[in-house]
C-alpha positions as CSV (number, residue, x, y, z in Angstrom):
1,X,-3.6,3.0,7.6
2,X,-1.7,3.3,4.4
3,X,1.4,3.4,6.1
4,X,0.4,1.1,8.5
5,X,0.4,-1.3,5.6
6,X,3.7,-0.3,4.0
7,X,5.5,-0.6,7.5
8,X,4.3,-4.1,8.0
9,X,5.7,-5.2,4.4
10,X,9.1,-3.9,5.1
11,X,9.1,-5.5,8.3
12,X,8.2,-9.0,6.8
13,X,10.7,-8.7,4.2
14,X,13.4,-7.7,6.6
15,X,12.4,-10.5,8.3
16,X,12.6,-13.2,5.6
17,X,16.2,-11.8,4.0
18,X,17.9,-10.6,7.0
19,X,21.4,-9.7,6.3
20,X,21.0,-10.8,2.6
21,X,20.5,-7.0,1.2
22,X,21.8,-3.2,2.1
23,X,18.1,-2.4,2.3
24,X,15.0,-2.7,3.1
25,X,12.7,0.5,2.3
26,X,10.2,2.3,1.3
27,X,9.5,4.1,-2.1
28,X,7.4,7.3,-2.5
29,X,6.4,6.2,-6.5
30,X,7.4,4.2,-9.8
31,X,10.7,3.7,-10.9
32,X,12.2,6.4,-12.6
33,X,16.1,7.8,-13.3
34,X,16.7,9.5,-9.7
35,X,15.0,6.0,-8.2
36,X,17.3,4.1,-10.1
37,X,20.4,6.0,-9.4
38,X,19.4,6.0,-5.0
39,X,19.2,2.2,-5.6
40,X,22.5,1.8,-7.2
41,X,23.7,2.9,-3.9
42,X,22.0,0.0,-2.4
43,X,22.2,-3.1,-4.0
44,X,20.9,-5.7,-3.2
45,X,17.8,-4.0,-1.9
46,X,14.6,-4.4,-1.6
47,X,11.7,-1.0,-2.1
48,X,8.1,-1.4,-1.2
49,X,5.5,1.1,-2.7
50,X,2.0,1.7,-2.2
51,X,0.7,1.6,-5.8
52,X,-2.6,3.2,-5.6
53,X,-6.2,1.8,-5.6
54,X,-9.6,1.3,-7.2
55,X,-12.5,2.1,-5.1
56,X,-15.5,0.0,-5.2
57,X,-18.4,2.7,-5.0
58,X,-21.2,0.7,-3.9
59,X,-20.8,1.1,-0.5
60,X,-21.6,3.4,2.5
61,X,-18.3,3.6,3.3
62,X,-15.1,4.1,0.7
63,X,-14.0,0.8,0.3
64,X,-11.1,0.0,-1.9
65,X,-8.5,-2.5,-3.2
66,X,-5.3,-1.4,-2.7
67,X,-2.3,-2.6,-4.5
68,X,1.7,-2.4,-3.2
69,X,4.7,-3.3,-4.9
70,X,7.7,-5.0,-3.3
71,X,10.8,-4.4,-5.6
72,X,13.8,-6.5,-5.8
73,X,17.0,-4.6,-6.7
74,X,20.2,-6.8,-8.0
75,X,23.3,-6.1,-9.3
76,X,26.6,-7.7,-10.3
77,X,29.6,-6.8,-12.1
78,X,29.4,-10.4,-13.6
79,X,26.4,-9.8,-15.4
80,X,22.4,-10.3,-15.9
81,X,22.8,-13.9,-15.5
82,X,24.4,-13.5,-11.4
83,X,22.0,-10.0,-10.7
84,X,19.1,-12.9,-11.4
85,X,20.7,-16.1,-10.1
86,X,23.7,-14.6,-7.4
87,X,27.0,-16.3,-7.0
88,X,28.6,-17.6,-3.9
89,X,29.4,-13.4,-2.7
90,X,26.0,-12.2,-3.5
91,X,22.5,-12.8,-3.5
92,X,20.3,-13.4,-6.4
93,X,17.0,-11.9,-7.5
94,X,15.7,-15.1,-7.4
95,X,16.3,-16.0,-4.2
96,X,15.0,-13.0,-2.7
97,X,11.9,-13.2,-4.6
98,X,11.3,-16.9,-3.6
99,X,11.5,-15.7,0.0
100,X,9.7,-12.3,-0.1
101,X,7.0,-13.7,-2.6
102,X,5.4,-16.3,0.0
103,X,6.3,-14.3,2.9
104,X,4.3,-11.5,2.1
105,X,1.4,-13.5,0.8
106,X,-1.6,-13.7,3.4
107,X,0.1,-11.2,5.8
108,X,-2.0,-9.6,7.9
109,X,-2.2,-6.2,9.0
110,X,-3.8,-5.9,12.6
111,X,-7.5,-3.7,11.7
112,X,-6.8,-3.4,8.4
113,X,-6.6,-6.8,6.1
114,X,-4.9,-9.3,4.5
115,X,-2.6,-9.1,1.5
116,X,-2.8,-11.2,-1.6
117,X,0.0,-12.2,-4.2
118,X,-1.0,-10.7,-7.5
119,X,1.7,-11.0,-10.1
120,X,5.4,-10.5,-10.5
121,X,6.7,-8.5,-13.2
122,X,10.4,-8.8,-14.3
123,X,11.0,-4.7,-15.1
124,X,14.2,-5.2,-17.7
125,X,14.7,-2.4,-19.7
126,X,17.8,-2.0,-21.7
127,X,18.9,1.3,-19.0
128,X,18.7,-0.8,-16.3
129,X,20.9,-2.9,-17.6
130,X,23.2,-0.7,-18.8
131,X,23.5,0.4,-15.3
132,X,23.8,-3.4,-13.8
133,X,21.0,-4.0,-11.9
134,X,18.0,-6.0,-12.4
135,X,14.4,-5.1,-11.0
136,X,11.8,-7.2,-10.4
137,X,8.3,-6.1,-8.9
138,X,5.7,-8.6,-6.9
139,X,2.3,-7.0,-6.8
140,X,-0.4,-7.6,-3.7
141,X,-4.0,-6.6,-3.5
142,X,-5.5,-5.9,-0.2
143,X,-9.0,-4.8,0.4
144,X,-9.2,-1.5,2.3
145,X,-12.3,-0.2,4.1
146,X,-11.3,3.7,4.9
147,X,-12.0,4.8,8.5
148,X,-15.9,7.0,9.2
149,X,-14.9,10.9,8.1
150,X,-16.1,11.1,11.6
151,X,-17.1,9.4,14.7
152,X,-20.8,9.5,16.0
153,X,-20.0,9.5,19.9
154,X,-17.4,13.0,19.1
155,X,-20.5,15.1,18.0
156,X,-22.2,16.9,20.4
157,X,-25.0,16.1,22.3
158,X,-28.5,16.6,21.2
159,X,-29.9,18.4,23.2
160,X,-32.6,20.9,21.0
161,X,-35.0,19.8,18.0
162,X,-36.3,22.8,15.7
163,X,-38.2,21.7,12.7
164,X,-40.1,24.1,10.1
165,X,-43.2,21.7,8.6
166,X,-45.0,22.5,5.6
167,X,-48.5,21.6,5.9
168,X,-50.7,22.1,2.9
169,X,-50.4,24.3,-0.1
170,X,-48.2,27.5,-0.7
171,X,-50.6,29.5,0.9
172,X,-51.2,27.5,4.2
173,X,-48.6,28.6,6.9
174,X,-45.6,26.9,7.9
175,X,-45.5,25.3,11.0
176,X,-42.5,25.3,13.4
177,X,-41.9,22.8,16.2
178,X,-39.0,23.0,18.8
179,X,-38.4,20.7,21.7
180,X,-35.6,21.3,24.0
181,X,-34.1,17.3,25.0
182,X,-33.3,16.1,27.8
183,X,-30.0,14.5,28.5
């Protein structure tokens, strides 16, 4: 299911930028230094990640909200200003977020849900940039409900009843029923 979900986002966004980046892929966690320096490879790119969730708790079954990340990876050699905006060889941050942003927004994943735009967060830190690239992160929720731990028509049948009764007080005798079913 989990993957289900990731798969679908990667193929919407490859969908809505086509040819406009290296990549479109997954990514197994946050952004750290060995992200960073895999992504360099890849510019312009674009990294979805399953960001963890918040269960509810009230219900029967574990039902959560579930939040992924698409990342936007630019860089230019001309600066901040063309990894945000592009120039006439390369695209923008801005323009892949305007198309991924929407794009993602109420998709639906077949038996599982619909995503829902949360926020975008513009990632700058000074390392980033010292590297020439510029990160930007759009958040969606989706509410999961997680699959039965087991199906009810996979157990066995029922085919013998045994049942030990206590009727009474501690020193009345216990009573023991058994009925043999049949199927």
């Amino acid at each position: 299911m989990l993957a289900e979900i990731e798969d679908a986002i990667i193929a919407r966004c490859q969908e809505v930028v086509g040819d406009s980046v290296k990549t479109v892929a997954d990514l197994p966690g946050r952004w750290d230094n060995k992200t960073l320096r895999a992504a360099l490879r890849k510019v312009p790119g674009i990294y979805v990640a399953w960001g963890g969730a918040k269960g509810e708790g009230s219900s029967r079954q574990p039902v959560a909200h579930a939040r992924y990340v698409v990342y936007v990876v630019t860089g230019h050699a001309s600066g901040e200003r063309e990894r945000r905006r592009g120039n006439s060889r390369q695209v923008g941050a801005y323009e892949l977020l305007e198309r991924v942003v929407p794009a993602v927004h109420n998709l639906s994943v077949d038996g599982v849900g619909t995503l829902a735009f949360e926020n975008l967060d513009n990632l700058y830190a000074d390392h980033f940039d010292n590297e020439g690239v510029v990160i930007y992160g759009a958040a969606y929720r989706l509410k999961l409900m997680f699959p039965a731990a087991f199906d009810v028509n996979d157990l066995a049948p029922f085919t013998l009843y045994t049942a030990t009764h206590q009727v009474g007080d501690e020193d009345d005798p216990d009573t023991h029923s058994r009925a043999e079913l049949p199927q």
